[in-house]
C-alpha positions as CSV (number, residue, x, y, z in Angstrom):
1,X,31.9,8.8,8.9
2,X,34.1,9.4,6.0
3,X,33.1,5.7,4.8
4,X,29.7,5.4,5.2
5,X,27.8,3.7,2.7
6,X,25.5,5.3,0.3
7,X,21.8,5.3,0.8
8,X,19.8,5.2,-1.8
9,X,16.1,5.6,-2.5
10,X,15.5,3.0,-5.5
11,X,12.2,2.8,-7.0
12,X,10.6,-0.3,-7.9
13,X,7.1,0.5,-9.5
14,X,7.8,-1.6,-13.0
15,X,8.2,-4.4,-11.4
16,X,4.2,-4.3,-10.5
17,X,3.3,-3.6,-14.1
18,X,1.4,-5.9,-15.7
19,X,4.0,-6.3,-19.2
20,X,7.1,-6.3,-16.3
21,X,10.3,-6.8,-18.2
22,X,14.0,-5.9,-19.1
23,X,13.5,-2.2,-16.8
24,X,12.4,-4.5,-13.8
25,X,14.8,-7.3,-14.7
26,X,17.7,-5.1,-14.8
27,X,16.9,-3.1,-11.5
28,X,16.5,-5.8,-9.6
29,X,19.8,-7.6,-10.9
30,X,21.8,-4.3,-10.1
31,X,20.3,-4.6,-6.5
32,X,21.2,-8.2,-6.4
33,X,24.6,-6.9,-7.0
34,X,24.5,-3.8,-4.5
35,X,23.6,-6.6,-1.9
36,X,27.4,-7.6,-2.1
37,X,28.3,-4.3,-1.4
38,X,27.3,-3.3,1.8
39,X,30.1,-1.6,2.5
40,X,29.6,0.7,-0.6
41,X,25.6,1.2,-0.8
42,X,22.5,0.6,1.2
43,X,19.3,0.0,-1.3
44,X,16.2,1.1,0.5
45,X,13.4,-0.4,-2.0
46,X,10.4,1.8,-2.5
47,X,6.7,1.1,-4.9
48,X,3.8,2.7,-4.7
49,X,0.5,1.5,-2.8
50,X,-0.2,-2.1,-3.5
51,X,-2.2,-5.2,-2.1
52,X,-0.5,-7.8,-4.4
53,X,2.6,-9.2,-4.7
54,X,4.7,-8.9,-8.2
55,X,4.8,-11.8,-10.3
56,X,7.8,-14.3,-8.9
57,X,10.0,-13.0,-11.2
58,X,9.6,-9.5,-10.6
59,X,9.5,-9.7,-6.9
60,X,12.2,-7.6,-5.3
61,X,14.1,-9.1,-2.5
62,X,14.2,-7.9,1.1
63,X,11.9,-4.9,2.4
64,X,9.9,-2.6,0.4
65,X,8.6,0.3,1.5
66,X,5.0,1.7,0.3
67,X,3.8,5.0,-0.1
68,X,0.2,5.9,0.6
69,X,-0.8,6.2,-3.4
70,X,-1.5,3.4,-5.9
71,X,0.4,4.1,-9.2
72,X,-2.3,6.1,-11.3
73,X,-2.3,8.7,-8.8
74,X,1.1,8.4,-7.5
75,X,2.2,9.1,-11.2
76,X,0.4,11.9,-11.3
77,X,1.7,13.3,-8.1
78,X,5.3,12.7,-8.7
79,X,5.3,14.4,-12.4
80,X,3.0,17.2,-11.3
81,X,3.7,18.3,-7.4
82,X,6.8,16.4,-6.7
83,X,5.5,14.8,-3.6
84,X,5.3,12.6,-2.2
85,X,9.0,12.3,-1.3
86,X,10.7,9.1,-1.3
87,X,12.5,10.3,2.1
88,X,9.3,9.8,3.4
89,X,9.0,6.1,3.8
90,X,12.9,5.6,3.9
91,X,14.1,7.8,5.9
92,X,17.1,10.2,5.2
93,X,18.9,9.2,1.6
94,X,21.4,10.4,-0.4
95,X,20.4,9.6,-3.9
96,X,17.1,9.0,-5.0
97,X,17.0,6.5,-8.2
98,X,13.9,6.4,-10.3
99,X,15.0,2.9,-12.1
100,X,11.3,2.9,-14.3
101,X,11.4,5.8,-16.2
102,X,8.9,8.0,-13.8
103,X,10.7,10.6,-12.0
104,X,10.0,9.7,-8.4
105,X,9.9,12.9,-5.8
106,X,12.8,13.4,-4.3
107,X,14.7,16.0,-2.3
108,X,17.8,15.0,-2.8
109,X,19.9,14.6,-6.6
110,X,17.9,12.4,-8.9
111,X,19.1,9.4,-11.2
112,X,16.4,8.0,-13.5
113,X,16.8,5.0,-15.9
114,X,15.9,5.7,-19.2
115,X,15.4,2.5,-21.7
116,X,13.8,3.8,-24.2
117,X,11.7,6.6,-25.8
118,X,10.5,5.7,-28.4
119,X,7.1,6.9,-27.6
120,X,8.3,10.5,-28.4
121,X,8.5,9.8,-32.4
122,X,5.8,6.8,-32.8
123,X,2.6,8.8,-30.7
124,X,-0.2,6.8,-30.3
125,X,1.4,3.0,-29.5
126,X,0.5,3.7,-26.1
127,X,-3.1,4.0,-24.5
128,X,-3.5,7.7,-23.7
129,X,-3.4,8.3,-20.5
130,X,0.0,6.4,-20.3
131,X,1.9,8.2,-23.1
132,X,0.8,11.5,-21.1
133,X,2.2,10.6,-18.0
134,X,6.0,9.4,-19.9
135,X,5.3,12.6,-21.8
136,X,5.3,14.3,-18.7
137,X,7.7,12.2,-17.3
138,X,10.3,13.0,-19.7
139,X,9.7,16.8,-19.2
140,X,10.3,16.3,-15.3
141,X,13.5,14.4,-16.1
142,X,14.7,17.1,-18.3
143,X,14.3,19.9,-15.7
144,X,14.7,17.8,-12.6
145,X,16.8,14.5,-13.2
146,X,20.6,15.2,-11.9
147,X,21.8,11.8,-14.0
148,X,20.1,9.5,-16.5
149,X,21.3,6.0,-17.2
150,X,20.5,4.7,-20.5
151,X,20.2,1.0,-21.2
152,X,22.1,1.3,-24.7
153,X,23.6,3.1,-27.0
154,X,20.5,4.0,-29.3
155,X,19.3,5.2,-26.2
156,X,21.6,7.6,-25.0
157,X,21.5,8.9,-28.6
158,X,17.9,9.4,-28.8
159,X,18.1,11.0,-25.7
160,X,20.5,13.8,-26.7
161,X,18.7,13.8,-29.9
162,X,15.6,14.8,-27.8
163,X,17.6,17.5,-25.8
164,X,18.5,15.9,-22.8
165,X,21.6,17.3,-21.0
166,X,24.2,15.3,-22.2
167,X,26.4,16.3,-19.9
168,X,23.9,14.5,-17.7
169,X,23.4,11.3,-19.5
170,X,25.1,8.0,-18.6
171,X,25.5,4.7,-20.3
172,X,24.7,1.7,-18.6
173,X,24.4,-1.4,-20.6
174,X,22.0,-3.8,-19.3
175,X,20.2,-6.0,-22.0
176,X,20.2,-9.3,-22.2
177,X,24.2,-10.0,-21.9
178,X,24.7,-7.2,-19.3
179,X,27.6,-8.2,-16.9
180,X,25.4,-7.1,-13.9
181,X,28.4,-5.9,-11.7
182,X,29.3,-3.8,-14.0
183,X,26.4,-2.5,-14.5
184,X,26.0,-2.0,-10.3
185,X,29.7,-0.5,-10.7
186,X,28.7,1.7,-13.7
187,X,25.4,2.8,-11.0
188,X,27.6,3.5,-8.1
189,X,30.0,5.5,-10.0
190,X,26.9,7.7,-10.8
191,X,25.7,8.0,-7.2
192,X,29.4,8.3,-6.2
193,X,29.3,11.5,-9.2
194,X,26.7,13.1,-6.8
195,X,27.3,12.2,-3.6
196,X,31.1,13.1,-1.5
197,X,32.6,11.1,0.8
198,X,30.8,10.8,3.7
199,X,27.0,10.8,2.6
200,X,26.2,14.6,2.5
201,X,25.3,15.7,-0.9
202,X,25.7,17.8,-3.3
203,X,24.3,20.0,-6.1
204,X,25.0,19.0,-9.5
């Protein structure tokens, strides 16, 4: 149908992180408003493996679908084989939105959520093996990401500073005084960028 509502693959891994914050915060407040919207989008919630719960505050609402790896190595799968795919545990999506950073595996156009990358020009901050994988990460996102949202203005400017597309690059404001459905409108207007009426996609 002509009106069928956008699915979406949305990844949710930062909200299991054990320093969760304003990535999984804002994620989860757009998909609070994309609940209202049924009509428009249907969010299909995706993490990695996991036997806990996230804390209270970071626990996404409704299902969540799990692929088979735990973060480490799902991390490593996504940045360096692109599998697994996300269509995998949701079943056939449009748009496939990476909202931590990490550039999930996808089939279908990719939107990641950038907040900040700050990592790039202060190395070491990190522990190793994590600035590696948002290293790697942010090569993926330059050769594979079809949109990136950034969270602010410095952010968007950092990105084209680091030669991201910026033909690519989105701004979507969501610190602390976001208005959250614009933010959700802001997000849809992306997925609508990539996605025609209907639900069949395109390339970008």
């Amino acid at each position: 149908m002509d009106d069928a509502p956008i699915r979406v693959a949305y990844a949710l891994e930062q909200c299991w992180d054990p320093t969760a914050g304003e990535a999984a915060t804002a994620a989860l407040r757009i998909a609070a408003a994309f609940r209202d919207r049924p009509v428009d989008v249907t969010v299909l919630q995706l993490v990695g493996k996991h036997a806990d719960l996230p804390p209270a505050a970071y626990r996404p609402v409704g299902s969540v679908a799990m692929l088979p790896l735990g973060r480490r190595w799902l991390y490593e799968a996504w940045t360096r084989l692109n599998w697994p795919k996300v269509e995998s545990v949701t079943g056939h999506v449009d748009v496939a939105h990476a909202t931590g950073f990490v550039p999930c595996a996808t089939s279908v156009p990719l939107v990641v959520t950038i907040d900040d990358i700050q990592f790039l020009d202060q190395p070491g901050r990190l522990p190793k093996h994590v600035e590696r994988v948002m290293r790697r990460s942010f090569d993926v996102i330059r050769e594979r990401a079809d949109r990136v949202l950034c969270s602010s203005e410095a952010t968007f400017d950092d990105c084209v500073r680091a030669g991201l597309d910026e033909a690519k690059l989105r701004l979507v404001l969501v610190g602390v005084d976001a208005d959250w459905k614009v933010a959700a409108e802001q997000t849809l207007a992306v997925y609508r960028e990539l996605v025609p009426a209907g639900g069949a996609t395109v390339d970008s």
